[in-house]
C-alpha positions in Angstrom: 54.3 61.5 112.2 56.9 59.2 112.7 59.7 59.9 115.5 62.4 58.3 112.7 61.6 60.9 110.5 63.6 63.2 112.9 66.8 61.0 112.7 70.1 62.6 111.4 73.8 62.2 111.7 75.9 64.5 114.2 79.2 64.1 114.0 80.7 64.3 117.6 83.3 66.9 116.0 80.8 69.8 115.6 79.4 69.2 118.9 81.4 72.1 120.9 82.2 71.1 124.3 83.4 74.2 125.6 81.7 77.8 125.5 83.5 80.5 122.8 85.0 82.9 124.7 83.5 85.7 122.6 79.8 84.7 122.9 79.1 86.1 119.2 81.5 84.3 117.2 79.5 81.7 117.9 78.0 80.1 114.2 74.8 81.7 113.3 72.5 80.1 110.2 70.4 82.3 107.9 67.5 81.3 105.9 65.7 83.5 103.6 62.3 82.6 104.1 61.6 83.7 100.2 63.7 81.7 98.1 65.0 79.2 100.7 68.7 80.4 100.5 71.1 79.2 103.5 73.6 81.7 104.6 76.2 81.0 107.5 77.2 83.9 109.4 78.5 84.7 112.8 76.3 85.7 116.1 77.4 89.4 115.9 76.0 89.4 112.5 72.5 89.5 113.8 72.3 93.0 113.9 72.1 93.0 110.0 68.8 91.4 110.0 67.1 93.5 112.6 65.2 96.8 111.7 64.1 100.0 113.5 61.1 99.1 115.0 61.6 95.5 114.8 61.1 93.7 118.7 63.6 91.0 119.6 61.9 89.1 122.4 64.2 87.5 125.3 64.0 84.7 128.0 65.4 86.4 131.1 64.5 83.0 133.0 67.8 82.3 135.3 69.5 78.6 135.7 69.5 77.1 138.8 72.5 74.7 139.5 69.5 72.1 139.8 72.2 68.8 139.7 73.1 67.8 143.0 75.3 64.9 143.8 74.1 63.1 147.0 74.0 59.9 149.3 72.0 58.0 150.3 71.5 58.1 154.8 71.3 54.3 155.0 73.3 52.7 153.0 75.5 55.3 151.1 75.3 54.6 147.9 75.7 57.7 145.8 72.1 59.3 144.1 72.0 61.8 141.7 69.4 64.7 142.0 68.0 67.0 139.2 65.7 69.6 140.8 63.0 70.7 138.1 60.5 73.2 139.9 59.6 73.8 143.5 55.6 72.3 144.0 55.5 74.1 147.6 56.5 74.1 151.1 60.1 72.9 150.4 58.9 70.4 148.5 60.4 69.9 144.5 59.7 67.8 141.8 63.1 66.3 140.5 64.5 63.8 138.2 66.5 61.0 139.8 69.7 58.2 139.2 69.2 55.6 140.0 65.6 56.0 140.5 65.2 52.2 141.5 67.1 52.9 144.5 64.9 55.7 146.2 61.5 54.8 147.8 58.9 56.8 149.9 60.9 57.8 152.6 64.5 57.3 151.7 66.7 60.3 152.6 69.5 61.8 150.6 72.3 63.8 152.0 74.1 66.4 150.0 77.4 68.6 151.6 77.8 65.9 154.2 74.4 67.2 156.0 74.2 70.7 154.8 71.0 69.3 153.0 69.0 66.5 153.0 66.2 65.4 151.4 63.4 63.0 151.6 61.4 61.2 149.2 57.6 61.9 149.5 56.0 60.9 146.4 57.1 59.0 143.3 56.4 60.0 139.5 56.8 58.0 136.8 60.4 58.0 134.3 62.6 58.4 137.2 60.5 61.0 138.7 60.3 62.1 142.2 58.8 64.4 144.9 61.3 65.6 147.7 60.9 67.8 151.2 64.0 69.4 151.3 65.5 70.0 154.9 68.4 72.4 155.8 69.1 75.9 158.4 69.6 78.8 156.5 68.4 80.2 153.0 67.8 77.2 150.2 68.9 79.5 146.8 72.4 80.1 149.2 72.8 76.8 150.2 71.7 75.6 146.9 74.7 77.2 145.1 77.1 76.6 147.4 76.3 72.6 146.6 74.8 72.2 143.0 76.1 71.8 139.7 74.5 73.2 136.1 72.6 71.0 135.0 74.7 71.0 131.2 73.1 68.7 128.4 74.0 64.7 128.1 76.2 65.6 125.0 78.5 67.7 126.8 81.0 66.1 128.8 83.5 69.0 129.7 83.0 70.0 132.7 82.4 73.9 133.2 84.7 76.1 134.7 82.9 79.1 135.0 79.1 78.3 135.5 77.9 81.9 134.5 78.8 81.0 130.5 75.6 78.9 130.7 73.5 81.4 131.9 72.1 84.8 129.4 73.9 88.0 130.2 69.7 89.3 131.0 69.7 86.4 132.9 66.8 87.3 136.0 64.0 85.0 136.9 65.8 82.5 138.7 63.8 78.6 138.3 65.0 76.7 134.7 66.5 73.5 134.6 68.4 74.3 131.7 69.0 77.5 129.3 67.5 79.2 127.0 70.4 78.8 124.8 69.2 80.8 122.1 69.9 83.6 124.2 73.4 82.9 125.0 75.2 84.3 122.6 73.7 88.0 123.2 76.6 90.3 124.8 75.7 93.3 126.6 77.4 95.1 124.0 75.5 93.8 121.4 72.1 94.7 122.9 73.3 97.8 123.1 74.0 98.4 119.4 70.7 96.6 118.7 69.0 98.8 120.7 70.9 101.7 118.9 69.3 100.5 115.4 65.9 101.5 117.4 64.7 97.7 117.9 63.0 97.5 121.2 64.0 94.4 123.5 61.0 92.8 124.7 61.4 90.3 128.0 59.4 87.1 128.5 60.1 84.9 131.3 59.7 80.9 130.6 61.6 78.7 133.2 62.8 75.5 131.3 61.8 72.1 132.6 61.5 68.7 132.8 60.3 68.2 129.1 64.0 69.0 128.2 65.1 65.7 129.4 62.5 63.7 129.4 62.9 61.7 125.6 60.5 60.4 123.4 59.3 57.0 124.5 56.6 56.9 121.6 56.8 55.7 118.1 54.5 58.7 117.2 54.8 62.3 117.6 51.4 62.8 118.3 51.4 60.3 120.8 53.7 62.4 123.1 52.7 63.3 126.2 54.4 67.3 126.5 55.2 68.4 130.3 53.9 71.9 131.0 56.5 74.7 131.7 55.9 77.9 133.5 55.8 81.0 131.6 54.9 84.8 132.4 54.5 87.6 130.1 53.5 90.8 131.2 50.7 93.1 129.7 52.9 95.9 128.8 55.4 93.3 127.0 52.1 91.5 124.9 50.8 94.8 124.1 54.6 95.8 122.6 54.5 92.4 120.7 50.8 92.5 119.4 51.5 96.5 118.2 54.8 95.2 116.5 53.4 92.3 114.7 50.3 94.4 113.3 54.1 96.3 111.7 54.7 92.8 110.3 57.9 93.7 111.5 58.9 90.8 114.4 61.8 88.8 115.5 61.6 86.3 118.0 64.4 84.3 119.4 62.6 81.1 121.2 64.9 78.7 123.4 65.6 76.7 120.2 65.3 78.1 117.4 65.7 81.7 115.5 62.0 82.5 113.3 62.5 85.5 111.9 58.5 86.9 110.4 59.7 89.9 107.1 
Protein backbone atom coordinates (compact mmCIF):
# COMPACT_ATOMS: atom_id res chain seq x y z
CA UNK A 1 0.00 0.00 0.00
CA UNK A 2 1.19 3.13 -1.11
CA UNK A 3 2.07 5.98 1.61
CA UNK A 4 0.24 8.64 -1.19
CA UNK A 5 -2.75 6.87 -0.73
CA UNK A 6 -2.99 8.53 2.77
CA UNK A 7 -2.59 12.12 1.42
CA UNK A 8 -5.44 14.69 2.06
CA UNK A 9 -5.96 18.37 2.40
CA UNK A 10 -6.07 20.07 6.00
CA UNK A 11 -6.85 23.40 5.95
CA UNK A 12 -4.68 25.22 8.72
CA UNK A 13 -8.15 26.76 9.84
CA UNK A 14 -9.61 23.62 11.43
CA UNK A 15 -6.34 22.81 13.00
CA UNK A 16 -7.23 24.27 16.69
CA UNK A 17 -4.34 25.73 18.32
CA UNK A 18 -5.51 26.19 21.60
CA UNK A 19 -7.37 23.61 24.06
CA UNK A 20 -11.53 24.30 24.49
CA UNK A 21 -12.00 25.40 27.64
CA UNK A 22 -14.92 22.94 28.22
CA UNK A 23 -13.10 19.67 27.19
CA UNK A 24 -16.52 18.23 25.68
CA UNK A 25 -17.51 20.74 23.42
CA UNK A 26 -14.86 19.50 21.65
CA UNK A 27 -16.27 18.09 17.84
CA UNK A 28 -17.08 14.50 18.07
CA UNK A 29 -17.70 12.29 14.54
CA UNK A 30 -20.24 9.41 14.44
CA UNK A 31 -20.36 6.64 12.03
CA UNK A 32 -22.97 4.03 11.96
CA UNK A 33 -21.10 1.10 11.18
CA UNK A 34 -24.46 -0.33 9.40
CA UNK A 35 -25.39 1.94 6.78
CA UNK A 36 -22.23 4.22 6.76
CA UNK A 37 -24.09 7.37 8.03
CA UNK A 38 -21.83 10.39 9.35
CA UNK A 39 -23.16 12.27 12.17
CA UNK A 40 -21.29 15.29 13.92
CA UNK A 41 -21.94 15.71 17.39
CA UNK A 42 -20.26 17.18 20.43
CA UNK A 43 -17.85 15.26 23.04
CA UNK A 44 -20.56 15.30 25.85
CA UNK A 45 -22.63 13.52 23.41
CA UNK A 46 -20.87 10.32 23.92
CA UNK A 47 -22.86 9.18 26.59
CA UNK A 48 -25.69 8.55 23.97
CA UNK A 49 -23.86 5.79 22.42
CA UNK A 50 -22.79 3.92 25.46
CA UNK A 51 -24.99 1.14 27.14
CA UNK A 52 -25.37 -0.54 30.56
CA UNK A 53 -22.90 -2.96 30.55
CA UNK A 54 -20.94 -1.57 27.84
CA UNK A 55 -16.82 -1.09 28.96
CA UNK A 56 -15.07 2.13 27.86
CA UNK A 57 -11.41 1.32 28.06
CA UNK A 58 -8.91 4.30 29.01
CA UNK A 59 -5.16 5.16 28.74
CA UNK A 60 -4.23 6.47 32.23
CA UNK A 61 -0.51 6.73 30.88
CA UNK A 62 0.77 10.33 32.24
CA UNK A 63 2.93 13.05 29.93
CA UNK A 64 6.07 13.80 30.87
CA UNK A 65 7.33 17.38 29.92
CA UNK A 66 9.92 15.20 27.83
CA UNK A 67 11.18 18.63 25.56
CA UNK A 68 14.03 20.18 27.13
CA UNK A 69 15.80 23.14 25.77
CA UNK A 70 19.61 22.85 26.42
CA UNK A 71 23.31 23.88 25.52
CA UNK A 72 25.76 22.57 24.55
CA UNK A 73 29.16 22.69 27.51
CA UNK A 74 31.70 23.46 24.75
CA UNK A 75 30.66 25.50 22.55
CA UNK A 76 27.05 26.72 23.47
CA UNK A 77 25.16 26.34 20.83
CA UNK A 78 21.62 25.62 21.73
CA UNK A 79 20.34 21.54 21.40
CA UNK A 80 17.01 20.49 21.71
CA UNK A 81 16.12 17.32 23.75
CA UNK A 82 13.08 15.01 23.45
CA UNK A 83 13.19 12.35 26.14
CA UNK A 84 11.26 9.10 24.84
CA UNK A 85 11.76 6.38 27.63
CA UNK A 86 14.30 5.75 30.36
CA UNK A 87 16.61 2.37 29.13
CA UNK A 88 18.21 2.25 32.77
CA UNK A 89 20.51 3.69 35.28
CA UNK A 90 19.82 7.30 34.29
CA UNK A 91 20.26 6.63 31.08
CA UNK A 92 17.17 7.65 28.23
CA UNK A 93 16.68 7.18 24.78
CA UNK A 94 15.74 10.72 23.20
CA UNK A 95 15.22 12.36 19.94
CA UNK A 96 17.59 15.24 19.18
CA UNK A 97 18.02 18.95 17.14
CA UNK A 98 20.34 19.19 15.67
CA UNK A 99 21.39 15.76 15.81
CA UNK A 100 24.63 16.54 13.65
CA UNK A 101 25.93 18.55 16.35
CA UNK A 102 25.99 15.85 19.28
CA UNK A 103 28.64 13.05 19.31
CA UNK A 104 29.65 10.32 21.85
CA UNK A 105 30.55 12.30 24.60
CA UNK A 106 29.20 15.71 24.09
CA UNK A 107 27.45 17.17 27.12
CA UNK A 108 24.31 19.21 27.24
CA UNK A 109 23.34 21.59 29.99
CA UNK A 110 19.81 22.34 30.79
CA UNK A 111 18.77 25.14 33.90
CA UNK A 112 22.28 26.63 33.65
CA UNK A 113 23.69 23.20 35.34
CA UNK A 114 20.69 21.93 37.23
CA UNK A 115 21.07 18.99 34.62
CA UNK A 116 23.32 17.89 32.26
CA UNK A 117 23.53 15.24 30.05
CA UNK A 118 25.87 13.24 28.09
CA UNK A 119 25.78 11.49 24.97
CA UNK A 120 26.51 7.69 25.24
CA UNK A 121 25.34 6.02 22.28
CA UNK A 122 23.94 7.21 18.92
CA UNK A 123 20.66 5.83 17.13
CA UNK A 124 19.73 6.35 13.89
CA UNK A 125 16.93 9.45 12.63
CA UNK A 126 18.24 11.83 15.10
CA UNK A 127 18.34 9.37 17.80
CA UNK A 128 20.35 9.34 20.87
CA UNK A 129 21.28 7.64 24.16
CA UNK A 130 21.96 10.07 27.24
CA UNK A 131 23.31 9.57 31.09
CA UNK A 132 21.59 12.14 32.74
CA UNK A 133 23.52 13.85 35.72
CA UNK A 134 21.93 16.07 38.47
CA UNK A 135 21.52 16.19 42.83
CA UNK A 136 18.14 15.64 43.82
CA UNK A 137 15.04 13.74 42.34
CA UNK A 138 15.00 13.53 38.23
CA UNK A 139 10.74 13.62 37.82
CA UNK A 140 11.21 17.10 40.22
CA UNK A 141 13.92 18.47 38.54
CA UNK A 142 12.47 17.33 35.33
CA UNK A 143 9.35 19.57 35.72
CA UNK A 144 10.77 22.30 36.99
CA UNK A 145 12.86 22.46 33.41
CA UNK A 146 10.80 20.64 30.61
CA UNK A 147 8.33 21.60 28.28
CA UNK A 148 5.16 19.22 26.76
CA UNK A 149 6.19 17.90 24.17
CA UNK A 150 2.85 19.38 21.90
CA UNK A 151 2.61 18.08 18.18
CA UNK A 152 4.64 20.02 15.14
CA UNK A 153 1.20 21.51 13.98
CA UNK A 154 0.59 23.31 17.00
CA UNK A 155 2.44 26.43 17.49
CA UNK A 156 0.70 28.17 20.49
CA UNK A 157 2.36 27.82 23.10
CA UNK A 158 0.52 26.24 26.26
CA UNK A 159 -0.35 28.09 29.13
CA UNK A 160 -1.47 25.58 31.34
CA UNK A 161 0.38 22.28 30.65
CA UNK A 162 -2.25 20.06 32.56
CA UNK A 163 -4.92 20.66 29.39
CA UNK A 164 -2.64 18.19 27.53
CA UNK A 165 -2.71 15.66 30.03
CA UNK A 166 -6.26 13.07 30.71
CA UNK A 167 -8.14 14.12 33.86
CA UNK A 168 -7.22 9.87 34.78
CA UNK A 169 -4.00 10.88 33.90
CA UNK A 170 -1.55 8.20 36.24
CA UNK A 171 1.29 6.21 34.88
CA UNK A 172 3.74 8.80 34.40
CA UNK A 173 6.32 7.85 30.94
CA UNK A 174 4.54 9.03 27.32
CA UNK A 175 6.07 11.39 25.07
CA UNK A 176 2.89 12.58 23.92
CA UNK A 177 -1.04 12.03 24.86
CA UNK A 178 -3.44 9.88 24.40
CA UNK A 179 -5.55 12.45 22.94
CA UNK A 180 -8.47 10.44 22.52
CA UNK A 181 -8.82 10.60 26.10
CA UNK A 182 -8.69 14.30 26.51
CA UNK A 183 -11.81 15.37 26.19
CA UNK A 184 -13.32 13.04 29.18
CA UNK A 185 -14.30 15.40 32.30
CA UNK A 186 -14.54 13.99 35.55
CA UNK A 187 -18.03 14.85 35.43
CA UNK A 188 -18.69 13.06 32.44
CA UNK A 189 -17.22 9.72 33.71
CA UNK A 190 -19.25 10.05 36.35
CA UNK A 191 -22.57 10.14 34.38
CA UNK A 192 -21.10 7.33 32.25
CA UNK A 193 -20.53 5.41 34.98
CA UNK A 194 -24.19 6.26 36.23
CA UNK A 195 -25.61 4.62 32.78
CA UNK A 196 -23.86 1.36 34.42
CA UNK A 197 -20.85 1.26 31.83
CA UNK A 198 -17.80 0.02 33.70
CA UNK A 199 -14.43 2.10 32.94
CA UNK A 200 -11.74 -0.16 32.25
CA UNK A 201 -7.90 1.24 32.59
CA UNK A 202 -5.04 0.18 30.32
CA UNK A 203 -1.75 1.79 30.64
CA UNK A 204 0.28 2.41 27.12
CA UNK A 205 3.04 5.11 27.45
CA UNK A 206 3.32 6.84 23.91
CA UNK A 207 6.67 6.96 22.19
CA UNK A 208 8.99 7.62 19.71
CA UNK A 209 6.88 6.10 16.81
CA UNK A 210 4.67 9.35 17.24
CA UNK A 211 7.37 11.41 15.65
CA UNK A 212 9.25 9.43 13.96
CA UNK A 213 7.54 9.84 9.99
CA UNK A 214 7.36 7.60 7.28
CA UNK A 215 10.55 7.40 5.31
CA UNK A 216 9.24 4.59 3.03
CA UNK A 217 7.30 4.65 -0.13
CA UNK A 218 5.40 1.53 1.27
CA UNK A 219 3.40 0.96 4.13
CA UNK A 220 4.56 -2.40 4.61
CA UNK A 221 7.93 -1.42 4.41
CA UNK A 222 7.73 0.57 7.74
CA UNK A 223 9.67 -0.25 10.34
CA UNK A 224 6.98 0.36 13.74
CA UNK A 225 8.95 1.28 17.11
CA UNK A 226 7.68 -0.77 20.08
CA UNK A 227 5.76 1.12 22.91
CA UNK A 228 5.31 -0.08 26.35
CA UNK A 229 2.05 -1.28 27.39
CA UNK A 230 0.46 -2.95 30.63
CA UNK A 231 -2.85 -4.35 31.16
CA UNK A 232 -3.75 -6.03 34.22
CA UNK A 233 -5.54 -9.55 34.59
CA UNK A 234 -8.53 -8.24 36.31
CA UNK A 235 -8.87 -5.44 33.47
CA UNK A 236 -8.45 -8.39 30.35
CA UNK A 237 -10.77 -10.53 32.20
CA UNK A 238 -13.52 -7.36 32.38
CA UNK A 239 -12.72 -6.79 28.56
CA UNK A 240 -12.80 -10.55 27.33
CA UNK A 241 -16.38 -11.07 29.57
CA UNK A 242 -17.68 -7.77 27.91
CA UNK A 243 -16.91 -8.61 24.37
CA UNK A 244 -18.38 -12.25 24.70
CA UNK A 245 -21.73 -9.38 25.48
CA UNK A 246 -20.77 -8.03 22.02
CA UNK A 247 -21.31 -5.09 23.83
CA UNK A 248 -17.61 -2.95 23.76
CA UNK A 249 -16.35 0.44 23.27
CA UNK A 250 -12.91 1.19 23.05
CA UNK A 251 -11.35 4.59 22.87
CA UNK A 252 -7.61 3.98 21.39
CA UNK A 253 -5.13 7.04 21.37
CA UNK A 254 -6.42 7.88 17.81
CA UNK A 255 -9.25 6.78 17.03
CA UNK A 256 -12.97 6.09 18.48
CA UNK A 257 -14.15 2.02 17.23
CA UNK A 258 -17.10 1.52 18.54
CA UNK A 259 -18.09 -2.79 18.09
CA UNK A 260 -22.65 -2.92 18.37
Amino acid sequence: MNVNDFDFELPEKLIAQTPLLDRTSSRLLVMDKKTGTVTHRHFRDIVEHLHAGDTLVLNDTRVLPARMMGVKEDTGANIELLLLKEIGDDVWETLVKPAKKVKIGTVISFGEGLLKAECVGLLDHGGRHFKMVYDGIFYEILEQLGEMPLPPYIREKLEDQGRYQTVFAKERGSAAAPTAGLHFTDALLDEIRAKGVNIAFITLHVGLGTFRPVSVDSIEDHEMHAEFYRITQETADLINNTKKKRRTRHFSRHNIDAHA
